[in-house]
C-alpha positions as CSV (number, residue, x, y, z in Angstrom):
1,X,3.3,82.3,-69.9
2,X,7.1,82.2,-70.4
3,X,7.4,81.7,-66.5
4,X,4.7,79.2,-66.3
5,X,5.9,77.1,-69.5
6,X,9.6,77.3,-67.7
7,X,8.2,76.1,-64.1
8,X,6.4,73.4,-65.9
9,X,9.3,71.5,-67.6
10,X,10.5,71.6,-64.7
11,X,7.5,70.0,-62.5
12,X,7.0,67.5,-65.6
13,X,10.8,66.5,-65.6
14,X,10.3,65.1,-62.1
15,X,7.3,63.4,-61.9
16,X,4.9,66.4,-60.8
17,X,1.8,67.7,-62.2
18,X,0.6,71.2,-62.0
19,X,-2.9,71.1,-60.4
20,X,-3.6,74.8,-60.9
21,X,-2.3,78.0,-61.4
22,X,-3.4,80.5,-58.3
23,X,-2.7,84.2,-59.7
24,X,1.2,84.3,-59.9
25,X,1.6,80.7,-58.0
26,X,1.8,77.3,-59.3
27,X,0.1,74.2,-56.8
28,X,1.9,71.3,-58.0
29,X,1.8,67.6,-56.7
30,X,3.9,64.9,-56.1
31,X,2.6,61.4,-55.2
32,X,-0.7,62.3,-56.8
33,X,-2.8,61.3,-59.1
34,X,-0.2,58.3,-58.8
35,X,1.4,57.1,-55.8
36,X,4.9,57.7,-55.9
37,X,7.5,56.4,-52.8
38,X,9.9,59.0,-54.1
39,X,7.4,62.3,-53.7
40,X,9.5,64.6,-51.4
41,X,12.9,63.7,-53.5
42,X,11.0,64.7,-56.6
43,X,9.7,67.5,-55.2
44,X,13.0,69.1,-54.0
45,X,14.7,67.5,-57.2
46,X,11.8,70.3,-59.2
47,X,12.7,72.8,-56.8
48,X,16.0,72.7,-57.7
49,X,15.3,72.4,-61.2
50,X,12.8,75.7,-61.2
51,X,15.8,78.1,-59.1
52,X,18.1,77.0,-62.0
53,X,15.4,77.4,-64.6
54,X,14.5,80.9,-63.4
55,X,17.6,82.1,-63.8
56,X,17.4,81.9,-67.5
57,X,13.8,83.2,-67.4
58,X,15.5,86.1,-66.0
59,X,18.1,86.1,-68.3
60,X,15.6,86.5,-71.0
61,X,13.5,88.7,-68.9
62,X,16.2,91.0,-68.6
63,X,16.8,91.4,-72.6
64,X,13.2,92.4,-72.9
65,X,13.4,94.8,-70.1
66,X,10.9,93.2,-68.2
67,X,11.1,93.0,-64.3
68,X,13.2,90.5,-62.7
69,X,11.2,87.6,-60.9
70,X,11.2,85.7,-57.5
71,X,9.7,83.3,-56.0
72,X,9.3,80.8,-52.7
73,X,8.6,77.6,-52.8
74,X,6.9,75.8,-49.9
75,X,7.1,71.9,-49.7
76,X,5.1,69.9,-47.0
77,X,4.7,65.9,-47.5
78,X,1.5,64.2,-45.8
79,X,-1.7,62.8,-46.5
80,X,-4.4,64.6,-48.4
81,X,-8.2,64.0,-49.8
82,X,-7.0,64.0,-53.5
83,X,-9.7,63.7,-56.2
84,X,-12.7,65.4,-58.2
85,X,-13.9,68.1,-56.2
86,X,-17.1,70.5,-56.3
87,X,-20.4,71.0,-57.0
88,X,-22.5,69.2,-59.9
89,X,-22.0,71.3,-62.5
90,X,-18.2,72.2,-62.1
91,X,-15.8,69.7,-61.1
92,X,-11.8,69.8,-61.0
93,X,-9.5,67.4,-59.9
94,X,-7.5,68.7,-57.1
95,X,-5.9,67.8,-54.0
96,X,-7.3,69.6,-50.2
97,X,-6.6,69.2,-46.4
98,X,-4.1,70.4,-43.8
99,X,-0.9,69.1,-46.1
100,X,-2.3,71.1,-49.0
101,X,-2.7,74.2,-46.3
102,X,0.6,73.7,-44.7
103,X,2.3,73.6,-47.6
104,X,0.6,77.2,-48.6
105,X,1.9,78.7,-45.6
106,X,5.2,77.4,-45.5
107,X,5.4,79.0,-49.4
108,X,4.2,82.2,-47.8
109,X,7.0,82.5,-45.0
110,X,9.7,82.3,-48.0
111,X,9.7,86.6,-47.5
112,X,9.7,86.5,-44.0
113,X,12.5,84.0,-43.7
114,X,14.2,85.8,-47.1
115,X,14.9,82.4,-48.7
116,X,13.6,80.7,-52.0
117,X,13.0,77.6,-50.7
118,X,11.2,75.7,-47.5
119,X,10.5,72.5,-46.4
120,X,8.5,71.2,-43.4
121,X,9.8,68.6,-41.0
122,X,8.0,65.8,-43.1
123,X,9.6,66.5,-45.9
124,X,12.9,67.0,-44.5
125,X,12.5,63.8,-43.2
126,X,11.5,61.8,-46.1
127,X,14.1,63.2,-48.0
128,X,16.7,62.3,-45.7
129,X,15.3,58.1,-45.3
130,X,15.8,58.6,-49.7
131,X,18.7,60.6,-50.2
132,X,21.0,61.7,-47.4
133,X,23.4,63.1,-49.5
134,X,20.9,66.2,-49.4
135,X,21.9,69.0,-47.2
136,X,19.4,70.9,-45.1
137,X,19.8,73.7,-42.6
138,X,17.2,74.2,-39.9
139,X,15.6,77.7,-40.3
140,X,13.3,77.9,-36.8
141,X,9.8,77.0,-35.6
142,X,7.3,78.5,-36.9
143,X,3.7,79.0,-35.8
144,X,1.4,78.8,-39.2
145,X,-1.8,80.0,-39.0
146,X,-4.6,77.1,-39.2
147,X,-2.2,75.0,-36.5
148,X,-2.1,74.5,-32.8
149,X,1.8,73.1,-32.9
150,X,4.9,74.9,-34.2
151,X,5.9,73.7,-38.1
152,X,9.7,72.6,-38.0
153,X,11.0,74.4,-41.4
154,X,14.7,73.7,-43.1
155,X,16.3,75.4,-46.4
156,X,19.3,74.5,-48.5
């Protein structure tokens, strides 16, 4: 809960909204349930925000003699069917398509790559139109499973 409650400030501070918590992972939007022009800059703005804040979760980790934490963070910017979702008697609010899945799988390549932090070409790209005093290193092509073409991925 400590973890959570730290990743959330962070999220909240810049414009995002957790949608759901999926075992040890957060899914948290940007540009949704409000349009925002400024998404991918929030996004990477939280990202930033949540290495920073995990340090200190660490920090306090550490004093309790708990196990130190990582994580990856996956960001992918595109369209997706956002909205309440499910059957009649159980509904959520939640976001779903290929962005939502891309995004998942670019997360998931944070061990294979060993870095805390991905984006997708789309992202990459908005954030460089909004801010392009943002510096991003291209990591490789990757195939993701789910997708005929090759996602271009880029780290700090």
């Amino acid at each position: 809960n400590e973890y959570f409650t730290g990743l959330e400030k962070c999220i909240a501070r810049h414009n995002g909204v957790i949608n759901k918590y999926i075992g040890d992972a957060v899914m948290a939007l940007f540009g949704a349930p409000l349009h925002s022009d400024s998404h991918a800059v929030d996004a990477y703005a939280a990202a930033c925000d949540m290495r920073e804040e995990l340090v200190k979760i660490n920090e306090s980790f550490a004093q309790k003699r708990f196990p130190k934490i990582i994580f990856g963070i996956g960001l992918h910017s595109g369209r997706v069917l956002a909205g309440n979702i499910g059957a009649a008697n159980r509904m959520e609010y939640t976001v779903i398509g290929d962005t939502v899945n891309t995004a998942s799988r670019i997360e998931g390549l944070c061990k294979h790559y060993k870095k805390d932090l991905l984006l997708s070409e789309s992202t990459a790209q908005c954030l460089k139109d909004k801010d392009n005093s943002i510096c991003l290193t291209l990591v490789d092509e990757s195939e993701i499973r789910g997708r005929k073409e090759k996602v271009t991925l880029y780290s700090d």
